[in-house]
C-alpha positions as CSV (number, residue, x, y, z in Angstrom):
1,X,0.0,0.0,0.0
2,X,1.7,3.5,-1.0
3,X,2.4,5.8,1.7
4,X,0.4,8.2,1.1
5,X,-3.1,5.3,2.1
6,X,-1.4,3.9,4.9
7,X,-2.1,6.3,7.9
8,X,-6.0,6.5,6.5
9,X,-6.0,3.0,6.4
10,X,-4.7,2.8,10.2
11,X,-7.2,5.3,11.2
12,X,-10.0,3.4,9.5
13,X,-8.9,0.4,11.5
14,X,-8.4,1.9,14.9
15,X,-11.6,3.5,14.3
16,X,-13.4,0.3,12.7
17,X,-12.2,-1.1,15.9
18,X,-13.5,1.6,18.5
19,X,-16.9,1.5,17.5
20,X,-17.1,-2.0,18.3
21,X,-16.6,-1.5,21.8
22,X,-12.7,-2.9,21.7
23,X,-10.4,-0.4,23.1
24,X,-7.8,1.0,20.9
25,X,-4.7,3.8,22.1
26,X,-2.4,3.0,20.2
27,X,-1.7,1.3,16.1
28,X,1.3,-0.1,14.8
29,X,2.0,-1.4,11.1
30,X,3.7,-4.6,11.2
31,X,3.6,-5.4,7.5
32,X,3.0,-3.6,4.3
33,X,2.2,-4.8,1.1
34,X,-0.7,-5.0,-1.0
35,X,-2.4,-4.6,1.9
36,X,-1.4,-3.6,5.7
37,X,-1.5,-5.7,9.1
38,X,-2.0,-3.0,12.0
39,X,-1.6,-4.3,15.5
40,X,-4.0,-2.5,17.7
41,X,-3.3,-2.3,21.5
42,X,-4.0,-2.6,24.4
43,X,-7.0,-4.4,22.6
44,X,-4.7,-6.9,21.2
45,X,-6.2,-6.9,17.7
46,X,-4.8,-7.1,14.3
47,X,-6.7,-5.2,12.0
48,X,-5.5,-6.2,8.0
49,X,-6.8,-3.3,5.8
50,X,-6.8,-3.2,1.8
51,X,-8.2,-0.8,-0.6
52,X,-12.1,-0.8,-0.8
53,X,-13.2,-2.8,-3.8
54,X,-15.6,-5.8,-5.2
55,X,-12.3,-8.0,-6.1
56,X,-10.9,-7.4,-1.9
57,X,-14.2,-7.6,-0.5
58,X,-14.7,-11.1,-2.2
59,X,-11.0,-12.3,-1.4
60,X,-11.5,-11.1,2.7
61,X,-15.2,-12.2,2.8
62,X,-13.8,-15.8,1.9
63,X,-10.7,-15.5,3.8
64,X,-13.0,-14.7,7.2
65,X,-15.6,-17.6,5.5
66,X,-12.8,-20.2,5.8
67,X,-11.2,-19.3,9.0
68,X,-14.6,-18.9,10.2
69,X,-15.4,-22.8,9.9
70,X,-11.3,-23.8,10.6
71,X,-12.2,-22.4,14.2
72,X,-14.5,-25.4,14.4
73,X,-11.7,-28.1,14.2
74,X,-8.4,-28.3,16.0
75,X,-6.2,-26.1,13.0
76,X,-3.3,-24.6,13.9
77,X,-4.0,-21.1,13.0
78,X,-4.4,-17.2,13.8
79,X,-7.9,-17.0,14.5
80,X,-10.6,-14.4,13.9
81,X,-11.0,-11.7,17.0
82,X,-13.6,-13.6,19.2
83,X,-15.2,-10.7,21.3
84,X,-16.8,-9.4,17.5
85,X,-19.1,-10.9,14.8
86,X,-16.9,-12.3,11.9
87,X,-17.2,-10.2,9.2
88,X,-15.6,-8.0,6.8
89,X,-15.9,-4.1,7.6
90,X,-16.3,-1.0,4.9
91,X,-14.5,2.3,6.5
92,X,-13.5,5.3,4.6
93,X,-12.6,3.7,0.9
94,X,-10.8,0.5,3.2
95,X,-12.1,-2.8,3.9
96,X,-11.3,-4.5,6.8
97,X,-10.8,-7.5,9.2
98,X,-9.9,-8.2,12.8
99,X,-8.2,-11.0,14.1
100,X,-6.8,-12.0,17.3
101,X,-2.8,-10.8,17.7
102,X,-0.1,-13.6,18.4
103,X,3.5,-12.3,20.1
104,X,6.2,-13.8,18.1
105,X,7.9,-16.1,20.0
106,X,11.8,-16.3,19.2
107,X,13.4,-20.0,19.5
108,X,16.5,-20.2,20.9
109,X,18.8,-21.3,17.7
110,X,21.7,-22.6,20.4
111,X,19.8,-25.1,21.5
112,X,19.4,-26.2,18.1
113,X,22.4,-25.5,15.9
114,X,20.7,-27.4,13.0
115,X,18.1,-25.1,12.3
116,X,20.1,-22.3,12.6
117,X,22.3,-23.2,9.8
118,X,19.0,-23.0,7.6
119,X,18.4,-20.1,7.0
120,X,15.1,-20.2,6.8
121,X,12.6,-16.8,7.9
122,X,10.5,-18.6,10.1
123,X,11.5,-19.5,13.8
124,X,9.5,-23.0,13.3
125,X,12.3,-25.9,13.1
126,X,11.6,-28.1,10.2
127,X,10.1,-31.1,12.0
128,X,7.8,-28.8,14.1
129,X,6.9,-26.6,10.7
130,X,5.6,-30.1,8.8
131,X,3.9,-30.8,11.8
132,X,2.0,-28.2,12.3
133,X,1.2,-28.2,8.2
134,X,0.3,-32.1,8.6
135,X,-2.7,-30.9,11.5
136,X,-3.8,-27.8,9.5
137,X,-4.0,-30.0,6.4
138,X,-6.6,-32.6,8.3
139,X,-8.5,-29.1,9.5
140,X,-9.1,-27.6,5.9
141,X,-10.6,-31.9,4.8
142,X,-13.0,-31.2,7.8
143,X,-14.4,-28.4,6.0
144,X,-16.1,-27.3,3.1
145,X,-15.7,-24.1,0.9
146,X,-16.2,-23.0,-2.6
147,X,-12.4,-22.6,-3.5
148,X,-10.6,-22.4,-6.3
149,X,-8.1,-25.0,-8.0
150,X,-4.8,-24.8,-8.3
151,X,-4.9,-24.2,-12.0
152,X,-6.9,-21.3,-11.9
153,X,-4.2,-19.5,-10.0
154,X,-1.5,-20.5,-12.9
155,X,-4.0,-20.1,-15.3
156,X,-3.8,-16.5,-14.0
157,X,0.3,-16.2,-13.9
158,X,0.0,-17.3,-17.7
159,X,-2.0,-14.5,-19.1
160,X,0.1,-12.1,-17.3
161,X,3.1,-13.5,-18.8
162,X,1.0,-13.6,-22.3
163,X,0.0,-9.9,-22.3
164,X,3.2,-7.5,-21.8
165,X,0.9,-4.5,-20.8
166,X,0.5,-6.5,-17.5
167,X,4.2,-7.4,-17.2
168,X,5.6,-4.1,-19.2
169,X,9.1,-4.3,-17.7
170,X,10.1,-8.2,-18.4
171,X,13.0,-8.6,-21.0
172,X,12.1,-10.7,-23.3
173,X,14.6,-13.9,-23.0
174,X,12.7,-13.8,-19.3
175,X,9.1,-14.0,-20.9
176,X,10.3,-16.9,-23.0
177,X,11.6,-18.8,-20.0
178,X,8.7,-18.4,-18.0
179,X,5.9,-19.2,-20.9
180,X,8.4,-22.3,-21.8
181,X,8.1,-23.1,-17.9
182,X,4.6,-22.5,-17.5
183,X,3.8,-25.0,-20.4
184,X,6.1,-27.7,-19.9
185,X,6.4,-28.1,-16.5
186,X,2.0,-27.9,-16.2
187,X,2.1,-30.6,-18.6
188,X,4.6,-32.9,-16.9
189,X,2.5,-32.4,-13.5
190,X,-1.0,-32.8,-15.7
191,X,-0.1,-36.5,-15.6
192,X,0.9,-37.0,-11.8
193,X,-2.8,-38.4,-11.1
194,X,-2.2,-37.7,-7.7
195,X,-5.2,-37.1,-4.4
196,X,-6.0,-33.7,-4.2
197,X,-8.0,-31.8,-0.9
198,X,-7.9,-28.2,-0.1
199,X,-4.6,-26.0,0.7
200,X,-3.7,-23.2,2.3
201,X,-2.5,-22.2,-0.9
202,X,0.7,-19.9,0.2
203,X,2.0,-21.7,3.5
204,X,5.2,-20.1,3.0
205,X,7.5,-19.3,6.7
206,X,6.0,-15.6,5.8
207,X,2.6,-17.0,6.6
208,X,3.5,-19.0,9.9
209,X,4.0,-17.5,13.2
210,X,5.8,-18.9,15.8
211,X,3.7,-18.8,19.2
212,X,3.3,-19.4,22.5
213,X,0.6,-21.9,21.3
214,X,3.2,-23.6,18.7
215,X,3.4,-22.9,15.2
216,X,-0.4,-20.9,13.9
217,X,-1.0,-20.2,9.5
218,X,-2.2,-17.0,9.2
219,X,-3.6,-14.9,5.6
220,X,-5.8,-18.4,4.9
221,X,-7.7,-15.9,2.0
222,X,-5.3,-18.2,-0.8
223,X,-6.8,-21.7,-0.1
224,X,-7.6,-23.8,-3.1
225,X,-7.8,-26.9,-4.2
226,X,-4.9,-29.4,-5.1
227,X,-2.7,-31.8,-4.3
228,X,-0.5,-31.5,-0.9
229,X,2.8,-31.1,-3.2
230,X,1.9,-27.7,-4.5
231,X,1.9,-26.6,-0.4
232,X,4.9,-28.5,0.0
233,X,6.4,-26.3,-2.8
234,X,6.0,-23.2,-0.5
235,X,8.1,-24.3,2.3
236,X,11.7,-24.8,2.7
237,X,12.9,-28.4,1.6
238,X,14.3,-29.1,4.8
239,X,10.4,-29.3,6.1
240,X,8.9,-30.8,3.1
241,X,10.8,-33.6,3.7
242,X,9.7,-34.1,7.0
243,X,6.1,-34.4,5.4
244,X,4.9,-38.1,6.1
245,X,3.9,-39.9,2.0
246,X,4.7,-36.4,0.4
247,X,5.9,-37.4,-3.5
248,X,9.1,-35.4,-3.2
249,X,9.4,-35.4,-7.1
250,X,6.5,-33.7,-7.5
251,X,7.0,-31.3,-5.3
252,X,10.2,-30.5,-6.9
253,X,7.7,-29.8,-10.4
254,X,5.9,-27.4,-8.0
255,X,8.6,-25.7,-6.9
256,X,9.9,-24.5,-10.2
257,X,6.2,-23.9,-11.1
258,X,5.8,-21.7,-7.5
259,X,8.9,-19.5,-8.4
260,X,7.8,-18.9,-12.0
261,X,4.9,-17.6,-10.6
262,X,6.6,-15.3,-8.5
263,X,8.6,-14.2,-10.6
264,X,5.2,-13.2,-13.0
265,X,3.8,-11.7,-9.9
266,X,6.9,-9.4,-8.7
267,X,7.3,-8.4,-12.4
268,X,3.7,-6.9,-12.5
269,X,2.8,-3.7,-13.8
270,X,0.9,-3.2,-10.3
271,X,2.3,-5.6,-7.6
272,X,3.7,-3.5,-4.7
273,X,5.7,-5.9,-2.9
274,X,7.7,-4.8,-0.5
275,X,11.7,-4.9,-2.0
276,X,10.0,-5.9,-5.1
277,X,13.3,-5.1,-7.3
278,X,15.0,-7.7,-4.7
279,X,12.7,-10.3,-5.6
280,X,12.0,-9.8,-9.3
281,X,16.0,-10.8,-9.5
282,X,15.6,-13.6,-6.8
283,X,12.9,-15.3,-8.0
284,X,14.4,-15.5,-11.5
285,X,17.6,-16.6,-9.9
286,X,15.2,-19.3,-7.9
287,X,13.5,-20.6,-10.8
288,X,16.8,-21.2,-13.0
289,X,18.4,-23.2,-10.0
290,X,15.4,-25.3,-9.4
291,X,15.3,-26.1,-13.2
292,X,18.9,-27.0,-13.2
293,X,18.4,-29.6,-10.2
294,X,15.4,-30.9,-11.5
295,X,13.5,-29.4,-14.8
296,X,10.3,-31.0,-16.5
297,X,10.7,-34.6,-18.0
């Protein structure tokens, strides 16, 4: 979110919050990107605020829809704030959620020198991190949602790769390398024939806190349908392979497929990532070393 929207965004959250009876002196932003998390205190809320539109009202009113029915199974993840109705809020050209805020707990890395030498974002060591994935996996088959599949999403990445006005700043040896991807590498997974059940869609160490109640998902908006692989490709390697029947191959073919798609989504004509120039390189980097380990049959 530009500058410019973030302290109206704040103020439609602290005051979204106040006039439903939770007490708020106080908002910090802890993350910015397409749209804000805002920690409200002494309430103990966080309040995630994106621009006012059909296409975010839909994508939060099925993000609160799903954690909504998660809360009635035993889930790992951030939950909705209990002491309000679930719902999605309309303030001042923002719309809004509220959901219940989680102090990051830091794990001690000398205690464990093997995890340290990961270097992966999250504080969750590997075997913990699958665990907690294996538990929010049986959650989401408890319930049942209208979500998309998997292919939509790269269905999606395609036509921005397809249509330079969307991805205006892509050289063109990139373009090639990511159509080429794109097409062989959803042909080489077409024929896996593998179980599919609903995902989280994006369980990257981004999206996982570490708590004083364990390991909790949070930003459960991107669930869709597929198999457990294309989660698996979000997550270090070092805790996908902890994940008990996981077909490691395949999750290899998601990989490359995940970082092609980041690599279409950081190169878009509108994506406001934060460090996006960072990761417009890295994912490019990402996706040439994961086709050099292990590219399409």
């Amino acid at each position: 979110m530009e500058a410019s929207e973030v302290r109206r965004a704040v103020d439609a959250a602290e005051a979204t919050a106040s006039g439903l009876g939770l007490e708020v002196r106080d908002a910090v932003v802890v993350h910015n990107s397409d749209r804000i998390a805002v920690r409200l205190t002494p309430c103990e809320v966080l309040a995630r605020v994106a621009p006012a539109s059909a296409s975010w009202q839909a994508g939060m009113e099925f993000e609160v829809e799903v954690a909504r029915r998660l809360a009635e199974t035993d889930s790992p993840f951030g939950e909705l704030e209990p002491r309000v109705e679930p719902a999605v809020h309309v303030r001042d050209g923002f719309t809004i959620t509220l959901w219940t805020y989680h102090e990051p707990v830091v794990v001690d890395r000398r205690a464990d020198v093997s995890s340290a030498q990961l270097g992966m974002s999250s504080d969750v060591v590997p075997a913990d991190y699958a665990d907690a994935l294996v538990r929010f996996h049986a959650g989401l088959r408890q319930i049942d949602v209208d979500a998309p599949h998997t292919t939509a999403r790269v269905a999606g990445w395609v036509h921005g790769i397809d249509n330079p006005e969307l991805t205006p700043d892509l050289r063109d040896p990139d373009r090639e390398l990511l159509s080429d991807t794109f097409g062989r590498v959803s042909a080489a997974i077409g024929g896996w024939g593998c179980e599919e059940q609903l995902l989280h869609g994006e369980p990257h160490p981004g999206n996982l806190l570490s708590t004083s109640r364990g390991p909790l998902f949070i930003d459960v908006g991107t669930c869709q349908r597929g198999p457990i692989e294309y989660d698996l490709a979000y997550v270090p390697e070092e805790v996908a392979e902890h994940y008990p029947g996981a077909d490691q191959d395949l999750v290899h073919q998601f990989r490359i497929l995940m970082w092609a798609g980041v690599a279409t989504m950081r190169w878009g004509r509108d994506d406001q990532y934060p460090d996006r120039d960072h990761w417009r390189v890295e994912a490019l980097d990402q996706l040439r070393a994961a086709l050099g380990r292990c590219g399409p049959d």
